[in-house]
ROSE-4610 file (N, C-alpha, C; in Angstrom, 1 decimal, always signed):
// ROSE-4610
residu = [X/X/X/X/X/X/X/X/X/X/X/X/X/X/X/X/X/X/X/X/X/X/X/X/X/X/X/X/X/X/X/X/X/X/X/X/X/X/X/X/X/X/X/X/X/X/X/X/X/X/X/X/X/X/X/X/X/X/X/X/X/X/X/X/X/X/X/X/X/X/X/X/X/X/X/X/X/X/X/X/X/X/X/X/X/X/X/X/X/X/X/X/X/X/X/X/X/X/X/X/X/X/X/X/X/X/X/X/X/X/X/X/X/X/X/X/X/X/X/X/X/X/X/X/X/X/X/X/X/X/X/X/X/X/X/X/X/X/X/X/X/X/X/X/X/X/X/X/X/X/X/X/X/X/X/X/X/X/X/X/X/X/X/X/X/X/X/X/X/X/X/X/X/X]
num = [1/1/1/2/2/2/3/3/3/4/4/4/5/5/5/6/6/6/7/7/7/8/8/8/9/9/9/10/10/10/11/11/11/12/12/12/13/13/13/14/14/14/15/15/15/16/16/16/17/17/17/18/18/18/19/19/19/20/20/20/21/21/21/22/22/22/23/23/23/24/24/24/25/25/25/26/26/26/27/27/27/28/28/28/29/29/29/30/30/30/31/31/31/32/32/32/33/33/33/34/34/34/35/35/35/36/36/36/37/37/37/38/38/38/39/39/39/40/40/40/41/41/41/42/42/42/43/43/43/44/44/44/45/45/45/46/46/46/47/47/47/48/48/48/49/49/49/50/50/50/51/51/51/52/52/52/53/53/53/54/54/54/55/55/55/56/56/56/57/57/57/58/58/58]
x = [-15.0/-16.1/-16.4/-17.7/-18.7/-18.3/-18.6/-18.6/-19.7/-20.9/-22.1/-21.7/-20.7/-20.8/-19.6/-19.2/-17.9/-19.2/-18.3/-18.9/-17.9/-18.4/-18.0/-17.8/-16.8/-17.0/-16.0/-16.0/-15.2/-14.5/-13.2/-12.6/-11.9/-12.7/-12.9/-11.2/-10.6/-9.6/-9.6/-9.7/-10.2/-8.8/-9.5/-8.4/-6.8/-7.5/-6.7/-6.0/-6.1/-5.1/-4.2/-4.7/-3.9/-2.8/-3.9/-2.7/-1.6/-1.8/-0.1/+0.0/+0.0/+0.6/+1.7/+1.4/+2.0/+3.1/+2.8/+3.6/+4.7/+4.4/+5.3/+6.0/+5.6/+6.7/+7.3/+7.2/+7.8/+9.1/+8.6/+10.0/+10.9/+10.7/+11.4/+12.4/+11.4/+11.9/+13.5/+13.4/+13.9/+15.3/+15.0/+16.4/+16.9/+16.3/+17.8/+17.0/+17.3/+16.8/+16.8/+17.8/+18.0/+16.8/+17.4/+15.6/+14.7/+14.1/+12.8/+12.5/+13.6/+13.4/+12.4/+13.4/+13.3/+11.5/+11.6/+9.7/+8.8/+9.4/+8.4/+8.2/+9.4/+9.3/+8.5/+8.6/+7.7/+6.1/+5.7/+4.4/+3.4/+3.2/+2.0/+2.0/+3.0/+2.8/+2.3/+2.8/+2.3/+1.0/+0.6/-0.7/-1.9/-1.0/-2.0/-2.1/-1.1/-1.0/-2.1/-1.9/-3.0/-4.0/-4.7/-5.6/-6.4/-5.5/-5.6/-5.9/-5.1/-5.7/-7.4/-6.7/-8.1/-9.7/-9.7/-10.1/-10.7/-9.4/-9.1/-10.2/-9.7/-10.3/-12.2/-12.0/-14.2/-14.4]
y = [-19.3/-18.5/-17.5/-17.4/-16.9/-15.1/-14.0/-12.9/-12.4/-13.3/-13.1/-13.4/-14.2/-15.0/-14.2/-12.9/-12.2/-11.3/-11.1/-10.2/-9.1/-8.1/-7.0/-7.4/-6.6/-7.2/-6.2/-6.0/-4.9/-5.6/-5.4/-5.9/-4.6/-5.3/-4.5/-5.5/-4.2/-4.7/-4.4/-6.1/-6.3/-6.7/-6.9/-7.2/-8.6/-9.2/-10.3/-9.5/-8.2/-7.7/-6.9/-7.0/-6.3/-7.1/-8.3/-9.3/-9.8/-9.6/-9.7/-8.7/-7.2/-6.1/-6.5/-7.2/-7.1/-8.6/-9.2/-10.4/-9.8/-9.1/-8.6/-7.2/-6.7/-5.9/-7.0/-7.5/-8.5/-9.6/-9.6/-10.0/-9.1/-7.9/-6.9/-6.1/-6.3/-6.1/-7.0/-7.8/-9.2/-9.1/-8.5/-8.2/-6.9/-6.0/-4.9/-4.1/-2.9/-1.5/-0.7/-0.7/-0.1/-0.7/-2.0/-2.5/-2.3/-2.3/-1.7/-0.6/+0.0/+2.1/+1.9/+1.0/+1.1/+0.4/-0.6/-1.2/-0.3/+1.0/+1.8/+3.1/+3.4/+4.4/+4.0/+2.7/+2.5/+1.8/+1.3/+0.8/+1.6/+2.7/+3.2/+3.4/+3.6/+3.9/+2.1/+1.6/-0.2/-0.4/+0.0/-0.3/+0.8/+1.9/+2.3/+2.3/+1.2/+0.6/-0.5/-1.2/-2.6/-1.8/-0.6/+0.1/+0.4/+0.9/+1.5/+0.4/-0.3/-1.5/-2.3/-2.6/-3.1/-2.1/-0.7/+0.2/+0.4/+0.0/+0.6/-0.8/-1.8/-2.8/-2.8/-2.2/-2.1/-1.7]
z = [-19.4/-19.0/-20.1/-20.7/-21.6/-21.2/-21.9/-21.6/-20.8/-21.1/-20.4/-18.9/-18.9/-17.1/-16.3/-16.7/-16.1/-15.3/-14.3/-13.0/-12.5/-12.4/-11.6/-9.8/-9.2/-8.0/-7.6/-6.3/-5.3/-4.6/-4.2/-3.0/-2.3/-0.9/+0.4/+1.3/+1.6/+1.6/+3.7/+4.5/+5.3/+6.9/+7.5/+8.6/+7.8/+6.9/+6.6/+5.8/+5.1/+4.2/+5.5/+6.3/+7.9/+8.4/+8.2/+8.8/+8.2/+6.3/+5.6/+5.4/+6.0/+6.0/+6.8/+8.3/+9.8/+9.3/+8.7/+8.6/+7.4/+6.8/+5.6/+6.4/+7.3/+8.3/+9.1/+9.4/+10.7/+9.5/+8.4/+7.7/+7.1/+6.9/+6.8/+8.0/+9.3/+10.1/+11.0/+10.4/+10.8/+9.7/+8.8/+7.8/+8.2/+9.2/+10.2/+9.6/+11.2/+10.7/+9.0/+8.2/+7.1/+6.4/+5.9/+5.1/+5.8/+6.9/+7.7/+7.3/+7.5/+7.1/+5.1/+4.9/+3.3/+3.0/+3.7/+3.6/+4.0/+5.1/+5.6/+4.7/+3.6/+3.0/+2.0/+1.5/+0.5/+0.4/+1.9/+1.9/+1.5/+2.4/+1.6/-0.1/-1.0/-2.1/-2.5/-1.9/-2.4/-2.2/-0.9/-0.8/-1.7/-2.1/-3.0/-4.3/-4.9/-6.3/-6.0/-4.8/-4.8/-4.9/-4.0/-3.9/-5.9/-5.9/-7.7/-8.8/-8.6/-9.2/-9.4/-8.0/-7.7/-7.9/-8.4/-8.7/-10.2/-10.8/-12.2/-12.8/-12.3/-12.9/-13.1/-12.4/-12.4/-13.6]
């Protein structure tokens, strides 16, 4: 791909990012309370690295 043909673009982060939120708890959950505790302390900082990312890049 030419430099002329690169595109800007947003991602809008939608129910399907919801739905492997909920599938990435439900296998965390499934490895016992302690790792659960431990996926819940750290999601939101994860989801706002994807967030930042996908940001930075524009």
């Amino acid at each position: 791909m030419t430099k002329e043909g690169d595109q800007i673009f947003t991602v809008y982060f939608t129910m399907e990012f919801n739905k492997c939120l909920d599938q990435i708890q439900i296998f965390f959950e499934e490895q016992g309370e302690e790792v659960l505790e431990w996926w819940f302390s750290k999601e939101d900082n994860m989801v706002y690295e994807i967030v930042s990312q996908s940001h930075s890049s524009l």
